[in-house]
C-alpha positions as CSV (number, residue, x, y, z in Angstrom):
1,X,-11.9,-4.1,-1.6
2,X,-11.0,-0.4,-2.8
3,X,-7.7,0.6,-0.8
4,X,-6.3,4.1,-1.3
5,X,-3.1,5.6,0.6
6,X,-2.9,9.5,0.7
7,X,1.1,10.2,0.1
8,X,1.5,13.6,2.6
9,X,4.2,16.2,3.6
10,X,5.6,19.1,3.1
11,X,5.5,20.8,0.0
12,X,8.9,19.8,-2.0
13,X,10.0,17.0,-0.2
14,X,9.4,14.1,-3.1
15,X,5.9,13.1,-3.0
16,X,5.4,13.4,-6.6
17,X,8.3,12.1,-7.8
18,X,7.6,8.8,-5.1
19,X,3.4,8.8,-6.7
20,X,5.7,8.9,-10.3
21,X,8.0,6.3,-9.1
22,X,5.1,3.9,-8.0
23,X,2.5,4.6,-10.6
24,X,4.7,5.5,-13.7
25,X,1.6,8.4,-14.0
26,X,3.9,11.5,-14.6
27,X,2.0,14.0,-12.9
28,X,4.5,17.3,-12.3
29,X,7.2,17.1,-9.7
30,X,8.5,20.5,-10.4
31,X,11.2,22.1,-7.7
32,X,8.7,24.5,-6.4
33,X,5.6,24.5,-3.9
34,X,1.9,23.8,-4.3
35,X,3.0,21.9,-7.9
36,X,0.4,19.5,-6.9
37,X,-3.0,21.0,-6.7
38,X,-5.8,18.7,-7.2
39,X,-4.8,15.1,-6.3
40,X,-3.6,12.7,-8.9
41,X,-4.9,9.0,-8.6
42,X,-2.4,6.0,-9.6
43,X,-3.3,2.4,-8.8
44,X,-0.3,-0.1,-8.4
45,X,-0.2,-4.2,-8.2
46,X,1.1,-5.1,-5.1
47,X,4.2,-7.1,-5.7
48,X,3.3,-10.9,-5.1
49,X,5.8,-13.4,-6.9
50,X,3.5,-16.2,-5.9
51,X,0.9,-15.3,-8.9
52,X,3.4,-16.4,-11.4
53,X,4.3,-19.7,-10.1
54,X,0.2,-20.4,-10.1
55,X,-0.6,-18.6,-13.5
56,X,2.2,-21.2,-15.2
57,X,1.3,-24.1,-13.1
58,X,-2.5,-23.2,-14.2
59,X,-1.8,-22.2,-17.7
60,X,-3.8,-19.4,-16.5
61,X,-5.3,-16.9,-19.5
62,X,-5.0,-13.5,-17.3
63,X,-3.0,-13.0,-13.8
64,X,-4.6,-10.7,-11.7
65,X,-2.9,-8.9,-8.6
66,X,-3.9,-7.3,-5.8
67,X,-3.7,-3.9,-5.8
68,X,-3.5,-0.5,-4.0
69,X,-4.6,3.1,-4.9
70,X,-2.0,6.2,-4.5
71,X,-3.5,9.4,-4.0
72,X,-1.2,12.3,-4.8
73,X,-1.7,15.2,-2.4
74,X,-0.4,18.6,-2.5
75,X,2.0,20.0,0.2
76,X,0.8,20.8,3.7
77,X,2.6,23.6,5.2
78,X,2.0,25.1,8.7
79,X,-1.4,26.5,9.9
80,X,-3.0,24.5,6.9
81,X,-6.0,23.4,9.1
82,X,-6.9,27.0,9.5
83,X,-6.7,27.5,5.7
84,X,-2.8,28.4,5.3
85,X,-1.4,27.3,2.0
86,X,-4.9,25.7,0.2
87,X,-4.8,23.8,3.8
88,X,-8.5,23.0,3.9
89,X,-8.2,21.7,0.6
90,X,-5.7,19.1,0.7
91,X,-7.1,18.2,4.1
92,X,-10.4,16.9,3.0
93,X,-8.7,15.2,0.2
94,X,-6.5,13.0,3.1
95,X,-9.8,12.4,5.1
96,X,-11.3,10.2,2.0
97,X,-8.0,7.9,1.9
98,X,-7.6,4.8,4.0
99,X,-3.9,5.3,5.4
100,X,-1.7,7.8,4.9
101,X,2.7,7.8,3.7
102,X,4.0,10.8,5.3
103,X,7.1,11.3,2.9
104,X,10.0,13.2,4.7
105,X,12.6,14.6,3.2
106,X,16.4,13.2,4.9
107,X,18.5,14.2,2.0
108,X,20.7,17.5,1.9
109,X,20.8,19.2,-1.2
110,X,21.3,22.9,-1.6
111,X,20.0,22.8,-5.1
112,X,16.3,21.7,-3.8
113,X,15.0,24.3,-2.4
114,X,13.2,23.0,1.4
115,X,9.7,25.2,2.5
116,X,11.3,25.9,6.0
117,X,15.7,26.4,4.2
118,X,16.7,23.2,6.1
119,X,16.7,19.2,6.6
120,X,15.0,19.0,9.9
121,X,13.1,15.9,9.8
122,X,11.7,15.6,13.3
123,X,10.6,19.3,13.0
124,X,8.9,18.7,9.5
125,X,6.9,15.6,11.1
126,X,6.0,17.5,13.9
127,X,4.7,20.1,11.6
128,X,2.5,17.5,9.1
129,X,1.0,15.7,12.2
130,X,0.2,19.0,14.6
131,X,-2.0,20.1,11.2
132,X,-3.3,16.5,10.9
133,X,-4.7,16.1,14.5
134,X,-5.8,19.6,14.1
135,X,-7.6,18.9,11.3
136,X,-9.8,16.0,13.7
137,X,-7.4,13.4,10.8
138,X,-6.0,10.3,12.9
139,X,-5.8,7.3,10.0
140,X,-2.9,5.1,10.1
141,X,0.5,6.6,8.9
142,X,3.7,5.3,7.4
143,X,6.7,7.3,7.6
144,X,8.8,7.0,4.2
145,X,12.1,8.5,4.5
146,X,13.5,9.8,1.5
147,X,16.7,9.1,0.9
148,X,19.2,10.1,-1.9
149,X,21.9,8.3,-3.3
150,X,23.1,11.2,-4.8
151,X,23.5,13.0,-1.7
152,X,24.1,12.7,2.3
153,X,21.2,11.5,4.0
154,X,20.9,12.6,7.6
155,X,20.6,9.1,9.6
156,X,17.4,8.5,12.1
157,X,18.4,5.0,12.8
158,X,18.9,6.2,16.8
159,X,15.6,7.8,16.7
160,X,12.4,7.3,18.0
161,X,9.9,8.5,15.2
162,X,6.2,8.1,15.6
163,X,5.4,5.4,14.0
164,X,6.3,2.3,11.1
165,X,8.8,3.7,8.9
166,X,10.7,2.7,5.6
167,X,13.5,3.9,3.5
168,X,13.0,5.3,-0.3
169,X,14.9,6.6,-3.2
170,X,12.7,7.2,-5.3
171,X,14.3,8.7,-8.0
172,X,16.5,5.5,-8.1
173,X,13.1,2.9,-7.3
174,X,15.1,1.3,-5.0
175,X,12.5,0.1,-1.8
176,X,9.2,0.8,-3.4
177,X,8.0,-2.6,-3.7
178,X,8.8,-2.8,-0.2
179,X,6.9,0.4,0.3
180,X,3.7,-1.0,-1.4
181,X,4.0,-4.0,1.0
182,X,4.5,-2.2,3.9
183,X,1.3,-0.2,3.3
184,X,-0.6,-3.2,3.0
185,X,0.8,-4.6,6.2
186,X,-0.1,-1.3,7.4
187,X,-3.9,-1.6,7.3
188,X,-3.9,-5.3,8.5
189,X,-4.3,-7.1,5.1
190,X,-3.9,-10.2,3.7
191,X,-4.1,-11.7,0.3
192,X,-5.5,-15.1,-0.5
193,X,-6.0,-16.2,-3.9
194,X,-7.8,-18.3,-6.0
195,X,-6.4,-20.5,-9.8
196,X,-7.9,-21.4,-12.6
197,X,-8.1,-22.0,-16.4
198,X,-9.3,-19.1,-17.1
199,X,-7.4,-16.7,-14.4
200,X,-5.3,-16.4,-11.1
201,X,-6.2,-13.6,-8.9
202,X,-4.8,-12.2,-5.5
203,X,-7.9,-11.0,-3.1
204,X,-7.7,-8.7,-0.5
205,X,-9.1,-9.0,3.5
206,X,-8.5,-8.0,6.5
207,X,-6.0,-10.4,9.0
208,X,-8.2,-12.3,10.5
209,X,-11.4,-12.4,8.1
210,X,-12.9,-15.8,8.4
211,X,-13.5,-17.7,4.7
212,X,-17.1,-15.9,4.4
213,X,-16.2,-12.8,5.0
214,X,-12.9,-13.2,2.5
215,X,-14.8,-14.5,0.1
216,X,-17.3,-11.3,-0.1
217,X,-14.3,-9.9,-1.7
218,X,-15.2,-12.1,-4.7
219,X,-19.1,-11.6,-4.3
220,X,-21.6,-11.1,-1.7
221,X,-22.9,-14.6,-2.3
222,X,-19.5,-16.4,-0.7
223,X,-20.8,-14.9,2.4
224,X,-24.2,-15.1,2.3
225,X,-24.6,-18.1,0.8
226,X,-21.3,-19.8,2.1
227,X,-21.4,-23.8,2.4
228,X,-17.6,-24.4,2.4
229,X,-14.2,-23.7,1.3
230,X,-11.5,-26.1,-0.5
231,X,-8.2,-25.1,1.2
232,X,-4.2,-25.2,0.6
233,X,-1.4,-23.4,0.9
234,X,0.2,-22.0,-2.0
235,X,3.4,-23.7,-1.3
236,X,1.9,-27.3,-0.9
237,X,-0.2,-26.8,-4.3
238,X,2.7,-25.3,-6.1
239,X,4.9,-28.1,-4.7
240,X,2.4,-30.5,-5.9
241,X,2.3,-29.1,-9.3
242,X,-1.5,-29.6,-9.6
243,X,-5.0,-29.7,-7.7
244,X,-5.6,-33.5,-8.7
245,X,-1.9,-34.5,-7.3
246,X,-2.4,-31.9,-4.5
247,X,-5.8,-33.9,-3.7
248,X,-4.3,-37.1,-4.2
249,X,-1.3,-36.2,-1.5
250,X,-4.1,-34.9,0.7
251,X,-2.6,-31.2,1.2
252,X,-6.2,-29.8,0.0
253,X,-8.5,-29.1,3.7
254,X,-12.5,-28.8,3.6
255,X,-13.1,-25.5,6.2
256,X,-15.9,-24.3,7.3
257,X,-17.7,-20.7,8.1
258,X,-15.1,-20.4,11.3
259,X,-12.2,-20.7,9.5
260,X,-10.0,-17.9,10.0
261,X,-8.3,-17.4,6.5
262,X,-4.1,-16.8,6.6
263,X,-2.7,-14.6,3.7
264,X,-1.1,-17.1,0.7
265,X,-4.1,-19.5,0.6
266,X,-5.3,-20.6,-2.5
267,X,-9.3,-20.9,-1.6
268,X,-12.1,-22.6,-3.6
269,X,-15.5,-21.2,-2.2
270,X,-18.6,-23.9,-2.7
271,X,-22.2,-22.5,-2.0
């Protein structure tokens, strides 16, 4: 499953030193609008300790995670779904992503120059999202609030904003892993995962995917030809130490087609 998040905003508010943060890519993050022209594409793991733990208890030979696409996106600036500022441009580029991270700048700092020569946070949001719905864009949105330890941050705690939001320094890294997460949580997913010899792999579905439909992520045939899954929860196998003890204790489950799968099993499709 092919997940990509468009990171949005105002021109100069971080995005491109948050897609460098997560992605490690370098594209420029210069102090000056429209840096960003075409987008730049990063993918990233999404954090999942779990893999570990059943790569050493498998003596896996490759570890697989899950993993989400960034999508750099130039600055939006007001009237950009009539054209202002490359506006049509950048637009189509956030209707081909799956969710959207509208990064807003919190942070004061007279040396960073801001498109509109203030903080206002509420009035930059209000700015990104009138263009959005003018632009006929409603995907889900995550509101990451860029924070600076290096400088006062003006606190929204006490304020209502639109929608999910999280913390980030990213000049600092601290909260992107969280960030990664959260955008995962974001578009209702969950990972199951399966252990072997030869690998262990986090898989992506949807919350509330039954075991055929997860296992398409793997191949068609798990759906189509879906017979039966061996389950267990990654705790109970990783507290057993092995399948054959895990067997033995009777933590693995035989499910059927209607079996709705929960994010952390470890799943053994049969067809």
């Amino acid at each position: 499953m092919s997940l990509k998040i468009g990171i949005v905003g105002l021109p100069n508010v971080g995005k491109s030193t948050l897609f460098n943060a997560l992605t490690k890519k370098g594209v420029p993050a210069e102090n000056y609008p429209f840096c960003t022209i075409d987008p730049s594409v990063g993918i990233v793991p999404v954090p999942d300790p779990r893999l570990e733990k059943l790569t050493e208890m498998s003596k896996s030979k490759k570890t697989i995670p899950a993993v989400v696409e960034f999508v750099d996106i130039a600055g939006l600036v007001k009237g950009a779904s009539e054209g202002a500022g490359l506006g049509n441009k950048f637009l189509s580029h956030i209707r081909e992503v799956d969710a959207i991270i509208e990064v807003v700048r919190i942070f004061e700092d007279k040396n960073t120059i801001h498109v509109h020569d203030k903080v206002d946070p509420l009035f930059d949001i209000e700015v990104i999202n009138m263009e959005l719905e003018l632009g006929g864009i409603k995907k889900p949105t995550l509101y990451v609030l860029n924070i600076s330890a290096m400088s006062p941050s003006i606190s929204l705690r006490a304020i209502d904003l639109p929608g999910p939001s999280i913390e980030v320094d990213p000049v600092f890294g601290t909260g992107l892993d969280k960030l990664i997460v959260a955008c995962y949580d974001l578009l209702g997913l969950i990972t199951f995962l399966t252990t072997g010899e030869d690998e262990t792999r986090a898989w992506t579905c949807r919350r509330g995917a039954t075991a055929p439909e997860a296992g398409r992520s793997i191949h068609n045939d798990f759906k189509e030809k879906f017979i039966r899954a061996e389950v267990i929860e990654c705790d109970k196998l990783l507290e057993a130490g092995s399948y054959a003890k895990a067997r033995s204790q009777g933590f693995l489950r035989t499910e059927g087609k209607e079996y709705v799968v929960e994010d952390g099993d470890v799943i053994e499709f049969l067809i």
